[in-house]
CHARMM internal coordinates of N, CA and C (Angstrom, degrees):
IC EDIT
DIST 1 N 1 CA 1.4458
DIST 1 CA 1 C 1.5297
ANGL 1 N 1 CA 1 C 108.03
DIST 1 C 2 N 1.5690
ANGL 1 CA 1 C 2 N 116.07
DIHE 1 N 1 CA 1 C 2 N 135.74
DIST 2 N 2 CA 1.4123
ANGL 1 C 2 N 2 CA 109.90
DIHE 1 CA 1 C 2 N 2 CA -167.81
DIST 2 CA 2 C 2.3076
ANGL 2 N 2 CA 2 C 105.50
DIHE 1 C 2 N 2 CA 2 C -100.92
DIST 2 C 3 N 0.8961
ANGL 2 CA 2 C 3 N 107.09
DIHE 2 N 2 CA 2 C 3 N -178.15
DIST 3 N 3 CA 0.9488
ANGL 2 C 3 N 3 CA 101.04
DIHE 2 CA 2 C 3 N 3 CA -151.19
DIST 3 CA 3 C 1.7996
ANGL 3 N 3 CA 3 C 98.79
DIHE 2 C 3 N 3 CA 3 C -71.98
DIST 3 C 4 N 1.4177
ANGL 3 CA 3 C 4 N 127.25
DIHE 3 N 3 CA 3 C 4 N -35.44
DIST 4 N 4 CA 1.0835
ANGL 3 C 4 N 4 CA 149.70
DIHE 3 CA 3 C 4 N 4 CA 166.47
DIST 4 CA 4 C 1.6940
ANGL 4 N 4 CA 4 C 94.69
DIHE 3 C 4 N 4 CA 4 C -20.86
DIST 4 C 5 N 1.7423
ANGL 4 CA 4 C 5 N 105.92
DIHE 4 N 4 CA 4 C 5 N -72.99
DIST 5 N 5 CA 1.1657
ANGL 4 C 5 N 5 CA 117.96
DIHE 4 CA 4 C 5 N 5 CA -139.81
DIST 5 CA 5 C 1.7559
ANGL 5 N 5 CA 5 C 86.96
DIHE 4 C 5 N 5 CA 5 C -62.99
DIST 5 C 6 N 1.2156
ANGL 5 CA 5 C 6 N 122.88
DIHE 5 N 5 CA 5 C 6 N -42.49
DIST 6 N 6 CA 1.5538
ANGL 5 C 6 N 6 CA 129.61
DIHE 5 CA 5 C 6 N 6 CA -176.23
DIST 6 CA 6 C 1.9591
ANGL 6 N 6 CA 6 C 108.40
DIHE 5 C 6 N 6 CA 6 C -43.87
DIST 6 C 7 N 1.6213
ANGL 6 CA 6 C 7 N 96.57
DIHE 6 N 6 CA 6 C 7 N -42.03
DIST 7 N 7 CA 1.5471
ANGL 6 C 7 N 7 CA 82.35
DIHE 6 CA 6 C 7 N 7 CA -178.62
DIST 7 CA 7 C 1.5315
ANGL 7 N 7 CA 7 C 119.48
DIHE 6 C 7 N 7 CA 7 C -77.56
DIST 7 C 8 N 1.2810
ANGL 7 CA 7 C 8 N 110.91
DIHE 7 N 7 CA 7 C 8 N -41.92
DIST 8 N 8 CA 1.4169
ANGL 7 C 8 N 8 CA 118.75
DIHE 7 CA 7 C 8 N 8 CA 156.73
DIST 8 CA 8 C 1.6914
ANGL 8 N 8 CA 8 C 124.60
DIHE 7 C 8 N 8 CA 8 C -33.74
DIST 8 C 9 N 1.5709
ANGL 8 CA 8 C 9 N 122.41
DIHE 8 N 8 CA 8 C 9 N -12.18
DIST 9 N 9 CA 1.5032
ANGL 8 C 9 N 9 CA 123.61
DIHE 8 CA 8 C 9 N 9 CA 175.93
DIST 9 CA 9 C 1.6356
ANGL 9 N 9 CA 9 C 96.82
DIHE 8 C 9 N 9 CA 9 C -59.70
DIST 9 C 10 N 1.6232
ANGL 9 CA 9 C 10 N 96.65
DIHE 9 N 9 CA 9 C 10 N 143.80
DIST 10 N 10 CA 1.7050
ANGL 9 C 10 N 10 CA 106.25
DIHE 9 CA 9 C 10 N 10 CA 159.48
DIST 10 CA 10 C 1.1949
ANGL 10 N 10 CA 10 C 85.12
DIHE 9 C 10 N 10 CA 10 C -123.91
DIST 10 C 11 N 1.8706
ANGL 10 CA 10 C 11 N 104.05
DIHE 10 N 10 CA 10 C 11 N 149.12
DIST 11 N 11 CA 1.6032
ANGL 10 C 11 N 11 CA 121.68
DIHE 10 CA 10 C 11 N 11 CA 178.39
DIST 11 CA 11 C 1.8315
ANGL 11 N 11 CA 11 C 98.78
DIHE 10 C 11 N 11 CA 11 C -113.10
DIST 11 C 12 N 1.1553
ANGL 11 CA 11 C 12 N 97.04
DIHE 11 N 11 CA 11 C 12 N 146.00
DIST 12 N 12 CA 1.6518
ANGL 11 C 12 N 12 CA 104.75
DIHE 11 CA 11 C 12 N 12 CA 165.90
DIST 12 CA 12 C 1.5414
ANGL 12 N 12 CA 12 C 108.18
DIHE 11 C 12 N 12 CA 12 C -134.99
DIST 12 C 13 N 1.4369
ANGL 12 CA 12 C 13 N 115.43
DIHE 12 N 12 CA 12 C 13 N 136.96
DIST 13 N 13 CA 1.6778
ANGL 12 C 13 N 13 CA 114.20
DIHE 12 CA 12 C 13 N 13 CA 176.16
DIST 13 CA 13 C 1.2134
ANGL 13 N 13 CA 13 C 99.30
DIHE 12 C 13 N 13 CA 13 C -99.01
DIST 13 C 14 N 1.8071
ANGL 13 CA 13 C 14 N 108.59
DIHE 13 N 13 CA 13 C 14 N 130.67
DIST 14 N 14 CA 1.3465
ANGL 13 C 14 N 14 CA 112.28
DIHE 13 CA 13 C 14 N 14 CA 133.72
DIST 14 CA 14 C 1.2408
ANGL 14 N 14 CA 14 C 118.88
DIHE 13 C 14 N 14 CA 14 C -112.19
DIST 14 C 15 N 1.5170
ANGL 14 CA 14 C 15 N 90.35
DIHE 14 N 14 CA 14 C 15 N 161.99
DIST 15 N 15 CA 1.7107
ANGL 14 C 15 N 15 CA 105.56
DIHE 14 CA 14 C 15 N 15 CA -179.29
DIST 15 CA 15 C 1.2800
ANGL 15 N 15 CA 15 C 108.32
DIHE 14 C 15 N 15 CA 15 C -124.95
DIST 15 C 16 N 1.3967
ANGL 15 CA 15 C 16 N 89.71
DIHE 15 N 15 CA 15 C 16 N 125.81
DIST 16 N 16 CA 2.1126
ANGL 15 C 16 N 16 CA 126.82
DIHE 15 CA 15 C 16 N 16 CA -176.17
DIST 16 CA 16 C 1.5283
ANGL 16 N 16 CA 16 C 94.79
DIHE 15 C 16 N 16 CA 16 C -72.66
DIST 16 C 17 N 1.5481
ANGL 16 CA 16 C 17 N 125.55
DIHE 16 N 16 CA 16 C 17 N 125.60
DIST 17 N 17 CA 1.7305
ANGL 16 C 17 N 17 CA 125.35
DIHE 16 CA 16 C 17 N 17 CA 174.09
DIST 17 CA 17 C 1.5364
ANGL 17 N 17 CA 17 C 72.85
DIHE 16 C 17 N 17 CA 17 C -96.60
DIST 17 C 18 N 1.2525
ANGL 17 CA 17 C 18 N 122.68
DIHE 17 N 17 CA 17 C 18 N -178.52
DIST 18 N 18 CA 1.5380
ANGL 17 C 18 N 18 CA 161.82
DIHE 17 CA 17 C 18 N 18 CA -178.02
DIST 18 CA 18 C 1.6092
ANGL 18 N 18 CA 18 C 107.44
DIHE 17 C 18 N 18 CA 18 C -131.52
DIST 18 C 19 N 1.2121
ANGL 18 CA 18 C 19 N 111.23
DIHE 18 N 18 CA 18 C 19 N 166.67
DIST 19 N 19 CA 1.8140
ANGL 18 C 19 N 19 CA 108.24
DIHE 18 CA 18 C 19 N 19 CA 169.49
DIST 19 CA 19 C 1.0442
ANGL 19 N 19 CA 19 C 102.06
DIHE 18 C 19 N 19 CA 19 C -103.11
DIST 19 C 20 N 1.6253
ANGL 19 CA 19 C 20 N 136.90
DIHE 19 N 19 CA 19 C 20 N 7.88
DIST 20 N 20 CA 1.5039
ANGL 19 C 20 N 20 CA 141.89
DIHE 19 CA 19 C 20 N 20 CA 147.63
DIST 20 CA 20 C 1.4456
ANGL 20 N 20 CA 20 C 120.52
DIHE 19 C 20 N 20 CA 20 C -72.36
DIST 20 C 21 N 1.4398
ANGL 20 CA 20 C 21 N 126.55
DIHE 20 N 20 CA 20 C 21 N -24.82
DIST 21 N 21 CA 0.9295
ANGL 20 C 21 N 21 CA 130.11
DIHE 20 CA 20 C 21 N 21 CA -177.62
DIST 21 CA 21 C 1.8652
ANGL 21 N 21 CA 21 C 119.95
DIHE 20 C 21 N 21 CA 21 C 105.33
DIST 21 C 22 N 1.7013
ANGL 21 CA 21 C 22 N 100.09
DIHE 21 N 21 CA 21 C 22 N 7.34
DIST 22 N 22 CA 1.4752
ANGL 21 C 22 N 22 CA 108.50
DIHE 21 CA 21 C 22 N 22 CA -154.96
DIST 22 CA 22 C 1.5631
ANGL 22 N 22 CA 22 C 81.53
DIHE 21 C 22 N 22 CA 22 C -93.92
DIST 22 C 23 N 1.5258
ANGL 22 CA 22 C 23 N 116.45
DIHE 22 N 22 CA 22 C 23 N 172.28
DIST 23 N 23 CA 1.6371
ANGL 22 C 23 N 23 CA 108.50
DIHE 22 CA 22 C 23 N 23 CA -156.37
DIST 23 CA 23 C 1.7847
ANGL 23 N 23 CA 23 C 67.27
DIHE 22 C 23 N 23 CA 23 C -159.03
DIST 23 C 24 N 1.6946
ANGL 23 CA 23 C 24 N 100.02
DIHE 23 N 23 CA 23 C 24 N 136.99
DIST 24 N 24 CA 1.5064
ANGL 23 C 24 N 24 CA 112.37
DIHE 23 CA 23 C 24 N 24 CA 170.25
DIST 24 CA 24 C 1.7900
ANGL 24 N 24 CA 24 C 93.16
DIHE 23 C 24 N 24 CA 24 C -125.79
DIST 24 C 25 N 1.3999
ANGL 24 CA 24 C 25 N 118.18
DIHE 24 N 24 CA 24 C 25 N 131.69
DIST 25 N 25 CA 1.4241
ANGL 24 C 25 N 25 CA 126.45
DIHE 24 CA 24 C 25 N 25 CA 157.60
DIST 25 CA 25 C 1.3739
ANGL 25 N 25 CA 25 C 119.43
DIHE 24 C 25 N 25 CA 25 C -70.42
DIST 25 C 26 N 1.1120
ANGL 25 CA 25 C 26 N 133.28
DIHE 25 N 25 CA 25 C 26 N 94.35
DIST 26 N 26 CA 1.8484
ANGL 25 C 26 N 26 CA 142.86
DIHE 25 CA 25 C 26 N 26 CA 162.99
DIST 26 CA 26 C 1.1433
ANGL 26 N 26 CA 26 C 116.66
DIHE 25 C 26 N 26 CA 26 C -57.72
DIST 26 C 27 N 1.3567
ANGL 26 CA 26 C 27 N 149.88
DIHE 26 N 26 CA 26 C 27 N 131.67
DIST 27 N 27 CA 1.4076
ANGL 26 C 27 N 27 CA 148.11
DIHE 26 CA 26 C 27 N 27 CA 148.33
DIST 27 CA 27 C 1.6178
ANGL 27 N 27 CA 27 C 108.32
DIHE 26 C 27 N 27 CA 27 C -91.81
DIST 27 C 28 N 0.8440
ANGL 27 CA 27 C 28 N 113.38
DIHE 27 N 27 CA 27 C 28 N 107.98
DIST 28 N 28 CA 1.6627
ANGL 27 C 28 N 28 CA 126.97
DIHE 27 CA 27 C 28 N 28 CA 158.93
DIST 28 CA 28 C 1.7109
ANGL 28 N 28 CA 28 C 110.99
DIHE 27 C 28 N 28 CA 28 C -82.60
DIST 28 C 29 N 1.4578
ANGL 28 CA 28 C 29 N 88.58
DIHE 28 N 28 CA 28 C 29 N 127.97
DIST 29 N 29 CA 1.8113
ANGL 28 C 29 N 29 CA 96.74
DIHE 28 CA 28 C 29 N 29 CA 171.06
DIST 29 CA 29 C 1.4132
ANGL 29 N 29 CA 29 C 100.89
DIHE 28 C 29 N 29 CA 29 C -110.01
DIST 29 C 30 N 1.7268
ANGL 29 CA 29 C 30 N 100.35
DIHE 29 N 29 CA 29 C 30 N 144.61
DIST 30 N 30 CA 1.5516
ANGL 29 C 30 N 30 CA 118.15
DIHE 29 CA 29 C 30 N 30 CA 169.46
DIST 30 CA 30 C 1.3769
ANGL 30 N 30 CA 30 C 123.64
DIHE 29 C 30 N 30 CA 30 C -36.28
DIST 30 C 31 N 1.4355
ANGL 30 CA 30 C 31 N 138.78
DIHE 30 N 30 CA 30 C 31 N 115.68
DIST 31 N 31 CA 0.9900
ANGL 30 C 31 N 31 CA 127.34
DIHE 30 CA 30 C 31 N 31 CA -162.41
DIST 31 CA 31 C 1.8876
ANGL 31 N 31 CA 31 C 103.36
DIHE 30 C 31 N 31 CA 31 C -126.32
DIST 31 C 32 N 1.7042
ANGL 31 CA 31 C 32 N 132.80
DIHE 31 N 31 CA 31 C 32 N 173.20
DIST 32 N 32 CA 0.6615
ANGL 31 C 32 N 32 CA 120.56
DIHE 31 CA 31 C 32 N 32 CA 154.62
DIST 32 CA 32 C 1.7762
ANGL 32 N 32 CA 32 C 106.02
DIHE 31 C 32 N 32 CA 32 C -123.72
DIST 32 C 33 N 1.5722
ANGL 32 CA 32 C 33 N 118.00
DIHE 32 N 32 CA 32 C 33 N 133.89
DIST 33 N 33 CA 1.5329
ANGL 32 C 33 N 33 CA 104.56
DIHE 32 CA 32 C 33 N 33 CA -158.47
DIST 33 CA 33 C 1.8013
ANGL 33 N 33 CA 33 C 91.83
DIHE 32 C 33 N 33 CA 33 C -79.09
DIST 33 C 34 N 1.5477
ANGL 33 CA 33 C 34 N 113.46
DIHE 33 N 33 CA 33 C 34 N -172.59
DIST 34 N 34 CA 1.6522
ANGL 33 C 34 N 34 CA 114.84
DIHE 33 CA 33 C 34 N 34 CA 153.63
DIST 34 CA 34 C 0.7492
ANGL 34 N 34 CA 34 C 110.11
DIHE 33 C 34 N 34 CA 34 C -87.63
DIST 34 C 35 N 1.2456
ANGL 34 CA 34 C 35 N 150.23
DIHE 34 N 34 CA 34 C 35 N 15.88
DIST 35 N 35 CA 1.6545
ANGL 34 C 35 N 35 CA 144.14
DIHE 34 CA 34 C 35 N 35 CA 155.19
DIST 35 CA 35 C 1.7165
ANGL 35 N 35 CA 35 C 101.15
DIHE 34 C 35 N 35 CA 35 C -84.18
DIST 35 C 36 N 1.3879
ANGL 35 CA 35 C 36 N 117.48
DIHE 35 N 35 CA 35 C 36 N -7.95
DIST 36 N 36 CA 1.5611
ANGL 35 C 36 N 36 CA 99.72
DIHE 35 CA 35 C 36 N 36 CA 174.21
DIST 36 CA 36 C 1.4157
ANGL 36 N 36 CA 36 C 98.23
DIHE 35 C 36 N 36 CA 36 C 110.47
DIST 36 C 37 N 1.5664
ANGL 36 CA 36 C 37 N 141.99
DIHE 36 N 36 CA 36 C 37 N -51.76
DIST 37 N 37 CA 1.2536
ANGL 36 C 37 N 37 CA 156.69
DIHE 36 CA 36 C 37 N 37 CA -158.05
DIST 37 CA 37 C 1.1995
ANGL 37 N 37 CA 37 C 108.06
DIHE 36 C 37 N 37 CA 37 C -50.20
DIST 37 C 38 N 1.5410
ANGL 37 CA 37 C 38 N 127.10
DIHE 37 N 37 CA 37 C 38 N 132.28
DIST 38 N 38 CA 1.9402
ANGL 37 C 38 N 38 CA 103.83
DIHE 37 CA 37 C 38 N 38 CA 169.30
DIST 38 CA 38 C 1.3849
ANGL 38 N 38 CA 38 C 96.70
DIHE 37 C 38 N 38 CA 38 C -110.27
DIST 38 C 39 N 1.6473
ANGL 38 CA 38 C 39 N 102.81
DIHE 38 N 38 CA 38 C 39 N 176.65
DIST 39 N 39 CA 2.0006
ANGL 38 C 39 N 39 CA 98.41
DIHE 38 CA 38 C 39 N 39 CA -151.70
DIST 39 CA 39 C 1.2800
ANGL 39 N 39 CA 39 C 83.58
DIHE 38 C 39 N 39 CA 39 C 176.10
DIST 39 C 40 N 1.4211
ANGL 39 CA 39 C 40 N 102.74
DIHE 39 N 39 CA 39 C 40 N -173.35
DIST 40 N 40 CA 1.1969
ANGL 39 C 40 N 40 CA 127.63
DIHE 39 CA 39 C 40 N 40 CA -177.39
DIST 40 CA 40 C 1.6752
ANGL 40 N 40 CA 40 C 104.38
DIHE 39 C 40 N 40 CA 40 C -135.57
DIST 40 C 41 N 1.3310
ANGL 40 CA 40 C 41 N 101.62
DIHE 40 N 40 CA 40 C 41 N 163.18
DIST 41 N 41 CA 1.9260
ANGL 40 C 41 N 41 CA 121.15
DIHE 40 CA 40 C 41 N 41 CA -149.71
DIST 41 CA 41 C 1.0853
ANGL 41 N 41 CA 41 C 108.74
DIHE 40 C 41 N 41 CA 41 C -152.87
DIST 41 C 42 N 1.7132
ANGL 41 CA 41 C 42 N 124.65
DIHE 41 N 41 CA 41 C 42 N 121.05
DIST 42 N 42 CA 1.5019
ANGL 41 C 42 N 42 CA 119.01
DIHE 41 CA 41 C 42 N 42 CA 152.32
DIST 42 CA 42 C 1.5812
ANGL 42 N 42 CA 42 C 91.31
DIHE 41 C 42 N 42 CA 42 C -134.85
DIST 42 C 43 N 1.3598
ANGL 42 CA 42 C 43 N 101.92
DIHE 42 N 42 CA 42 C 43 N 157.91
DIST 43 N 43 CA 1.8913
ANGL 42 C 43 N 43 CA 108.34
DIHE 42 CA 42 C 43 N 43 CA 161.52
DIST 43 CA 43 C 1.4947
ANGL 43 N 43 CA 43 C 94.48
DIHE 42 C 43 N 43 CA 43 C -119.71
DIST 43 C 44 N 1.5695
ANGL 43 CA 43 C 44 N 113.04
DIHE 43 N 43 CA 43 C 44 N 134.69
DIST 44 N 44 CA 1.6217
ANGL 43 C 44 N 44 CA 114.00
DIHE 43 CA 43 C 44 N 44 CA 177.73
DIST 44 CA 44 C 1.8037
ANGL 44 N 44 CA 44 C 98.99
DIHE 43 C 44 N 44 CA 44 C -113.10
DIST 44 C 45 N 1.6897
ANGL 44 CA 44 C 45 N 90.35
DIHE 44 N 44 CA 44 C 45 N 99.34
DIST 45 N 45 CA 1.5443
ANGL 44 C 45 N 45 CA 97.90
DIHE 44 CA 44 C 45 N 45 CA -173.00
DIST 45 CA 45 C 1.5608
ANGL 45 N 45 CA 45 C 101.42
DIHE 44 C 45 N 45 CA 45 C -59.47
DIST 45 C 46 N 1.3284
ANGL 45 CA 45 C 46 N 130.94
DIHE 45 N 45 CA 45 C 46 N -38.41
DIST 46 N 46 CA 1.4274
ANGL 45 C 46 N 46 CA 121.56
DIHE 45 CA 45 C 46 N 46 CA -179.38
DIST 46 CA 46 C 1.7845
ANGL 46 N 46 CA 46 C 109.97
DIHE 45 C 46 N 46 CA 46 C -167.15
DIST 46 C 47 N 1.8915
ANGL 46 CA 46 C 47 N 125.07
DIHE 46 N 46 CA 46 C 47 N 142.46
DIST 47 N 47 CA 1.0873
ANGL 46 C 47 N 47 CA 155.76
DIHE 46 CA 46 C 47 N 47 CA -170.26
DIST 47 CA 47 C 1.2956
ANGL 47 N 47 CA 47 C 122.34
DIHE 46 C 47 N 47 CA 47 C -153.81
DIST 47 C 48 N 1.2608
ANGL 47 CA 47 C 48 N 101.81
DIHE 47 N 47 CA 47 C 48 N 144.01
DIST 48 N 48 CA 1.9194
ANGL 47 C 48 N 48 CA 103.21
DIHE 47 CA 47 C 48 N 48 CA -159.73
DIST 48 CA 48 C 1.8869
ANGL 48 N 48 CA 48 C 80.93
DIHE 47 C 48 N 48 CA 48 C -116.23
DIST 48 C 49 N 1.5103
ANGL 48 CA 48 C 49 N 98.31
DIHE 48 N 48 CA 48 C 49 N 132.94
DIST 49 N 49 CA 1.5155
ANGL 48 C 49 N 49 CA 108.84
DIHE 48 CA 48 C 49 N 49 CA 166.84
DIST 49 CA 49 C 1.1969
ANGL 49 N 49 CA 49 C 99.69
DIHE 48 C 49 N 49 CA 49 C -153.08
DIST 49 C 50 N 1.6239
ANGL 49 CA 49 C 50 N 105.01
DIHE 49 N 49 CA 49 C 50 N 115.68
DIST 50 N 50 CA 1.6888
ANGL 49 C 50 N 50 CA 117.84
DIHE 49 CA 49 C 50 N 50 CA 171.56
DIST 50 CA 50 C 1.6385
ANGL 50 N 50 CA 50 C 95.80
DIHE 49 C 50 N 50 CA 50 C 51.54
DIST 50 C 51 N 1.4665
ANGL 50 CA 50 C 51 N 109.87
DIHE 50 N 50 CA 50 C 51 N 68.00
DIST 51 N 51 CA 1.7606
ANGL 50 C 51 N 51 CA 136.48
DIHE 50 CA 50 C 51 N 51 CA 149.42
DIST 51 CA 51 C 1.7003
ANGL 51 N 51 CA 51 C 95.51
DIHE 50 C 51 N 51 CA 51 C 45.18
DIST 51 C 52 N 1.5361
ANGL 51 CA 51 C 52 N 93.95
DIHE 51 N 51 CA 51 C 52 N 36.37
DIST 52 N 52 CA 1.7705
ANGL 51 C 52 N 52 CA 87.74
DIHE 51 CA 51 C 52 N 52 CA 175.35
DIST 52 CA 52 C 1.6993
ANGL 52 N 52 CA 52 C 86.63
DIHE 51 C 52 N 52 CA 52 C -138.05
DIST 52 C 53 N 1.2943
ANGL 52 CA 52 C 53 N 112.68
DIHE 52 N 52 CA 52 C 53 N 155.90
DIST 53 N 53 CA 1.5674
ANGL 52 C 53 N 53 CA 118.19
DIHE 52 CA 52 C 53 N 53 CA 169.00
DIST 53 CA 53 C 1.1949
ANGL 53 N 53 CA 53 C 102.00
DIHE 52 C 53 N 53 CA 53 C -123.42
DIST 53 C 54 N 1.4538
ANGL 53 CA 53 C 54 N 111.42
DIHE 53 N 53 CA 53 C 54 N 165.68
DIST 54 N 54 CA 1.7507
ANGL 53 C 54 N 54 CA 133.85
DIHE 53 CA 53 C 54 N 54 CA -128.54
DIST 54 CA 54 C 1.5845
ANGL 54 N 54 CA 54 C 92.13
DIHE 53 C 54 N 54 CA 54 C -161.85
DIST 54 C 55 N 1.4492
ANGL 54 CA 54 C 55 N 105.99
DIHE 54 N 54 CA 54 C 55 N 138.11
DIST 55 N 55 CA 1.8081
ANGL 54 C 55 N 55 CA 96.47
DIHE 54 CA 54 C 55 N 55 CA 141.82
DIST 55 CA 55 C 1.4899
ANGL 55 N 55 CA 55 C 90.54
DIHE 54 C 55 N 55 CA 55 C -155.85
DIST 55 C 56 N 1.2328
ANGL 55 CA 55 C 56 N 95.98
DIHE 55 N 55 CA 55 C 56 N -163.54
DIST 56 N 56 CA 1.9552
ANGL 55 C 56 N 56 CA 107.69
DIHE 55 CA 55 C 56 N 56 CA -172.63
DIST 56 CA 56 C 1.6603
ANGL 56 N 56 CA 56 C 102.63
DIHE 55 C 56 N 56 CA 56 C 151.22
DIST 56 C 57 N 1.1207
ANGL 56 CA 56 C 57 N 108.89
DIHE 56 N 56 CA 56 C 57 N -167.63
DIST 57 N 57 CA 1.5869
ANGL 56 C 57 N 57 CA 120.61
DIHE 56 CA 56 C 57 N 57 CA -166.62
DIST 57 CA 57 C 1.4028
ANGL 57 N 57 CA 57 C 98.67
DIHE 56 C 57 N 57 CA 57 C -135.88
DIST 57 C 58 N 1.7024
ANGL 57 CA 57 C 58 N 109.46
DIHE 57 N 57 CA 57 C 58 N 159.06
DIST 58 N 58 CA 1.2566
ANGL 57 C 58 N 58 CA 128.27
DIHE 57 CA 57 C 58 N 58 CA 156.70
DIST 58 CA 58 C 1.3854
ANGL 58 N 58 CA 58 C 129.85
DIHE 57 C 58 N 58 CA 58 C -128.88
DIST 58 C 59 N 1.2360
ANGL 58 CA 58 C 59 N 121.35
DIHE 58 N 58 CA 58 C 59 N 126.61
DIST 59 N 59 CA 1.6551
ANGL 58 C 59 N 59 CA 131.79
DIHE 58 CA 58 C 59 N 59 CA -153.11
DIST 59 CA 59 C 1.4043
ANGL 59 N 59 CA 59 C 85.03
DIHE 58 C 59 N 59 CA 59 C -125.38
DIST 59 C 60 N 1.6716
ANGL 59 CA 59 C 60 N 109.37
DIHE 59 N 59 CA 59 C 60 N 136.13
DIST 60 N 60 CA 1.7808
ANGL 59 C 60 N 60 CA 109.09
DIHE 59 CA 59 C 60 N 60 CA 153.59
DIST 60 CA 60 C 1.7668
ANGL 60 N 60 CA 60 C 81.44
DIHE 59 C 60 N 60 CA 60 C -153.95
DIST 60 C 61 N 1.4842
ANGL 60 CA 60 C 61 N 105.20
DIHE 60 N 60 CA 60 C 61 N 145.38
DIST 61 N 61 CA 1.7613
ANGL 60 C 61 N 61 CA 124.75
DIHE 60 CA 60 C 61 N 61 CA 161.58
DIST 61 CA 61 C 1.0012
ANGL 61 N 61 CA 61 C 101.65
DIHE 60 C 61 N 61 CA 61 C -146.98
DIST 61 C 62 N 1.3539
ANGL 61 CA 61 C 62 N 108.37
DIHE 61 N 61 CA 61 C 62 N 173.12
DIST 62 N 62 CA 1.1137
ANGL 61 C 62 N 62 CA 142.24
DIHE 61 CA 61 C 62 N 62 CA -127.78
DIST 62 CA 62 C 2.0498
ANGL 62 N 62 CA 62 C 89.99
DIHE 61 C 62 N 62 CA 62 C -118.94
DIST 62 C 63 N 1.8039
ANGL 62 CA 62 C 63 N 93.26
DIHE 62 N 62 CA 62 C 63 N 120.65
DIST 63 N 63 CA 1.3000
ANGL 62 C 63 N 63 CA 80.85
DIHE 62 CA 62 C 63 N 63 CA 176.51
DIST 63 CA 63 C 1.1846
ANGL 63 N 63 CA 63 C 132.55
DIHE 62 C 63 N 63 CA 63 C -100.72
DIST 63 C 64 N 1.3952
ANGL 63 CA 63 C 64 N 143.42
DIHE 63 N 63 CA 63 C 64 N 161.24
DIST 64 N 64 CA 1.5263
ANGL 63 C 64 N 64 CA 131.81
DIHE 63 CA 63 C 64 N 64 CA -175.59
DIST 64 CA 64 C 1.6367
ANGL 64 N 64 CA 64 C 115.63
DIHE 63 C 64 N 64 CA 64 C -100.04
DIST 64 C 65 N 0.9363
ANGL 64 CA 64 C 65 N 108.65
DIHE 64 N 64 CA 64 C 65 N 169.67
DIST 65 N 65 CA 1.6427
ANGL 64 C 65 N 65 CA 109.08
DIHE 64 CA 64 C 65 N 65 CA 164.49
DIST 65 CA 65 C 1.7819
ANGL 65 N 65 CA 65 C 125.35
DIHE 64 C 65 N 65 CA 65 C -52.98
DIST 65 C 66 N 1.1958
ANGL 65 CA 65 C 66 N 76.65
DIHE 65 N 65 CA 65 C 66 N -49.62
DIST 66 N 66 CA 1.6255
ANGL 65 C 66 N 66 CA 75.25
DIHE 65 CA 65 C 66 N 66 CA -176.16
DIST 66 CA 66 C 1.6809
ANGL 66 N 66 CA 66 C 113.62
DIHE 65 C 66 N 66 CA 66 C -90.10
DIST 66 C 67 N 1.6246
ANGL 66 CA 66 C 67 N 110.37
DIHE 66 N 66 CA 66 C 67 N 13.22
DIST 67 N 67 CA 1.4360
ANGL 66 C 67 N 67 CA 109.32
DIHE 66 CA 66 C 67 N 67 CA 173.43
DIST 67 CA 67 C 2.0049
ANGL 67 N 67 CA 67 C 116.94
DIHE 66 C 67 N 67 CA 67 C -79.14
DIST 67 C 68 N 1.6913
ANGL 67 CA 67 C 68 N 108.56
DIHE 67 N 67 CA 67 C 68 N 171.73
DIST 68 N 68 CA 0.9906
ANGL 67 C 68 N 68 CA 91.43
DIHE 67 CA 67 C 68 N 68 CA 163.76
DIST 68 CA 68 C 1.5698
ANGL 68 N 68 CA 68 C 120.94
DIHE 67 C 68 N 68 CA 68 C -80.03
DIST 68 C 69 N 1.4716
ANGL 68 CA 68 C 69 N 111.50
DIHE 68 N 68 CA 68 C 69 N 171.30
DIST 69 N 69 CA 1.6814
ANGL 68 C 69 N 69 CA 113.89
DIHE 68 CA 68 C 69 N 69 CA -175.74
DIST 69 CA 69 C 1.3643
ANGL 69 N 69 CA 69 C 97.90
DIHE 68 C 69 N 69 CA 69 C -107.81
END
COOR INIT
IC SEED 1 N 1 CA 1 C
IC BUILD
């Protein structure tokens, strides 16, 4: 990725509730997927919830008309 493409990132926060009520803030950067789709992207290499750790990713794009729903 060249340095260009870095200023060009848009960030969007989501926020993860818990069934405790504990709330983690995410930053997702602008992404473009290989399916073509643009969206937003985080990978959460690691999070401690209730003395256990977690990670995983978050994907959301943008849907089109002619996609499925």
């Amino acid at each position: 990725m060249n340095n260009e493409d870095n200023i060009n990132k848009k960030i969007v926060m989501v926020n993860l509730s818990m069934p405790d009520g504990k709330q983690y803030d995410i930053p997702l950067v602008s992404k473009t997927f290989s399916t073509g789709r643009e969206g937003f992207y985080a990978q959460i290499p690691s999070m401690v919830y209730n003395n256990e750790v977690y990670g995983g990713q978050i994907q959301v794009w943008k849907k089109g008309a002619n996609q499925n729903k």
